[in-house]
Phi, psi and omega in degrees: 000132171240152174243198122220140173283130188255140175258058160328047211262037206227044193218158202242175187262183183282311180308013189237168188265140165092026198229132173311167179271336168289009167299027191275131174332328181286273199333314172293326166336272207301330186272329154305278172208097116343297180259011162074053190250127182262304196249121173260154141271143167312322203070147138062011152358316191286318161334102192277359158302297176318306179311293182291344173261335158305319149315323161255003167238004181248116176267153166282144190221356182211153147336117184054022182225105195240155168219161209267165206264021151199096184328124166263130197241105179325158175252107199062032126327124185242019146228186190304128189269149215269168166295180152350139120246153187306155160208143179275145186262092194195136190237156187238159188213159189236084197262111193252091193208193186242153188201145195021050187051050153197180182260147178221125176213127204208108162300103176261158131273137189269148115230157177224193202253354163204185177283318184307297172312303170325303201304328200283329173274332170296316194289333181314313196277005155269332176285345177267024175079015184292167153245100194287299214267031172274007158180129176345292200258083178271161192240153200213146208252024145306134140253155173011305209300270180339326175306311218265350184272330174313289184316300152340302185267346149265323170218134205282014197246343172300144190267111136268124187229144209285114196257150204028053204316315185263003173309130164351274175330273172234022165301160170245034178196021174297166161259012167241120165064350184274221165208165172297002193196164170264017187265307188281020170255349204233333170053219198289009184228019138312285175327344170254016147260116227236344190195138195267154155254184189261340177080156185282346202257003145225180187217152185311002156289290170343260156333345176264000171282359176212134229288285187341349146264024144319295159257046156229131176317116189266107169265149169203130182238176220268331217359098191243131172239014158197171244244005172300331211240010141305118181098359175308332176222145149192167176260108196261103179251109197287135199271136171227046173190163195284353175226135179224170243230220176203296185308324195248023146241356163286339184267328175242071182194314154321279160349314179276009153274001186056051154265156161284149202241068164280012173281181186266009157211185183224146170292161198209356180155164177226147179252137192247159171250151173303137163298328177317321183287007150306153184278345182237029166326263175312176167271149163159171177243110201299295200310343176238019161068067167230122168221091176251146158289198195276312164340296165313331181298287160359317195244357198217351158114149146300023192246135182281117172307322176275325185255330195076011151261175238264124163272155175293111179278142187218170183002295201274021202231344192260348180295320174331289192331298200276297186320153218218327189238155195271122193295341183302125171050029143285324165243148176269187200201105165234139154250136161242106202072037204016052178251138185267083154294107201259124152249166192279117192319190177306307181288018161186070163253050157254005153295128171313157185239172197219142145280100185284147179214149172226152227295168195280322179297312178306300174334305183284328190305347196276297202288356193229033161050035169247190176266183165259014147301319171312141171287005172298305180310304173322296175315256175323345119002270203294301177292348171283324194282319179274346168222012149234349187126112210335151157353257215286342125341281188280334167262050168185318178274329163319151135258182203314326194254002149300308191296334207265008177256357191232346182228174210286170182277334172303311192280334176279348172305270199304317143335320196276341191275327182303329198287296178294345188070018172255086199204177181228114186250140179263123189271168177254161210192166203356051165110358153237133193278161198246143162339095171289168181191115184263352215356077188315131147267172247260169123093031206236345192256000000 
């Protein structure tokens, strides 16, 4: 019997800057599931404040796999209430140093295989002078290699993976400060990077245009800085025994690098955000409302037309860039249940394949024309995800004649279009996230 399991291995603490106060193990707990997220990350590992409170609310129940040892359970649940959730041990570090005559800032993820390791890679990265505790996500003047050799050499099980890999800023394959190849950021310890994330502003198509990630596992997860934006991406793996291991998500994340995969899972998909809606999709200068694509870029230079300064080159245009293979017929399209699943063509189909979707609070905010702060939203919120079914249930699992017997009809319309890819997005760009538009018609509620 088999199942599959969603993954989030991408959210920060109270302890990183710009990050809610409602960032608490319960709290993430309880919004899981709400969005029917089984498996979490900790975050923010590095922290010793953070570090001691995963210690003291978390018990181990697998190798490397913990949960908190006084369950948090939603309140009015009207359905079967979901298991634990679960947590993973991973962290994100921030590597800020100079490498081919430029500054290189290149955001990683850590995970390692216990509590025990942390402790032992926090000390490696103090004695090389980190300041663990100035911030949850701390910056340490390693590059990518060093870091990932450090790391390595304390525990050989550690994942590193390269996080929002094309973002501008602190992708590592970003256009600001990042690089052309993961060889040349990672040097003789590429090959032990087994797995990319996608960042919200690309998607595994994207990513399947450069040949250097042929073996690597495209993972994509929320980097949620409140506990609303957990689960916007994630990564779904099927499980084929009722427990699993840290070890058997290091093998199947590993396996696509053509190690053997003797764990109990496999990846099996990924849920997307439309990459347009990210914020740094297009090219552009926030401070002069200048938003172009990469075609326009292409043709017309990186310089903001209204100031003449350097526009933020973004996603699609470094993809562009970058890419080896032609975005034409690389990916296919089944709809099921008028759900759109995009896959990897014929000539390499053991890429997982993937669902774009957008999160169910943005979803009510489009049908009842508020924001999602509102409490309209907030309300109805709660009540669908506690009494019809989790988040991630109602936009990717339900089918048509589920939704349409438990939710109002606008809503199961806009659910169904989101489903189909039929909306229109004003894409985002240097740092705004971009605009969805469903355009529901009228006189349905």
């Amino acid at each position: 019997m088999t199942s599959l399991l969603s993954f989030d291995l991408h959210l920060h603490s109270p302890f990183s800057r710009a990050v809610s106060k409602h960032m608490s193990l319960s709290e993430m707990s309880r919004q899981a599931q709400l969005k029917g997220i089984d498996v979490l990350t900790t975050g923010d590992w590095t922290h010793p404040a953070w570090f001691e409170t995963l210690q003291n609310e978390l018990e181990e129940v697998a190798a490397g796999v913990y949960v908190l040892k006084q369950p948090v359970v939603v309140k009015d649940f009207q359905r079967l209430p979901p298991a634990p959730t679960k947590f993973l041990l991973v962290t994100e570090i921030s590597c800020i140093y100079g490498q081919g005559g430029k500054v290189r800032r290149v955001h990683l993820l850590v995970a390692v295989s216990s509590v025990a390791m942390v402790a032992k890679v926090n000390v490696a990265l103090s004695k090389r002078g980190a300041k663990l505790a100035s911030d949850g996500r701390p910056i340490i003047g390693m590059s990518c290699h060093d870091l990932t050799e450090l790391v390595l050499d304390v525990d050989e099980r550690a994942l590193i993976i390269p996080a929002h890999a094309w973002t501008p800023w602190f992708g590592v394959l970003g256009s600001k400060g990042g690089f052309d190849s993961l060889a040349e950021a990672f040097g003789d310890v590429a090959p032990q990077i087994y797995a990319i994330e996608t960042g919200l502003s690309s998607d595994p198509a994207m990513n399947w245009r450069i040949n250097e990630l042929e073996t690597r596992a495209i993972v994509s997860f929320s980097d949620a800085h409140s506990p609303a934006k957990l689960g916007r991406e994630l990564t779904i793996m099927q499980a084929h025994a009722a427990d699993f291991s840290y070890h058997d998500v290091y093998q199947a994340l590993a396996a696509r690098s053509g190690r053997s995969s003797t764990g109990v899972l496999r990846l099996h998909s990924t849920l997307e955000f439309y990459p347009e809606e990210g914020k740094y999709h297009w090219d552009g200068h926030r401070a002069c409302n200048v938003m172009q694509s990469a075609a326009v870029t292409k043709k017309n230079g990186a310089t903001c037309p209204v100031c003449g300064r350097e526009l933020t080159v973004g996603v699609e245009y470094r993809v562009e860039e970058l890419a080896s293979l032609p975005a034409t017929d690389l990916v296919t399209k089944d709809q099921d249940d008028d759900q759109v699943v995009y896959m990897a063509n014929t000539q390499d189909a053991s890429r997982p394949p993937f669902v774009s979707l957008v999160p169910l609070q943005e979803i009510l905010a489009e049908v009842h024309g508020v924001s999602t702060a509102s409490k309209k939203v907030q309300k109805q919120y709660l009540d669908v995800t506690q009494r019809v079914g989790s988040e991630l249930a109602i936009l990717w699992q339900m089918s048509v004649a589920e939704l349409e017997a438990a939710l109002e009809p606008k809503l199961v319309m806009a659910i169904l279009k989101v489903r189909r890819g039929e909306l229109e997005i004003t894409p985002g760009y240097d740092g705004v996230f971009g605009q969805v538009h469903l355009k529901l018609e009228e006189g349905l509620l």
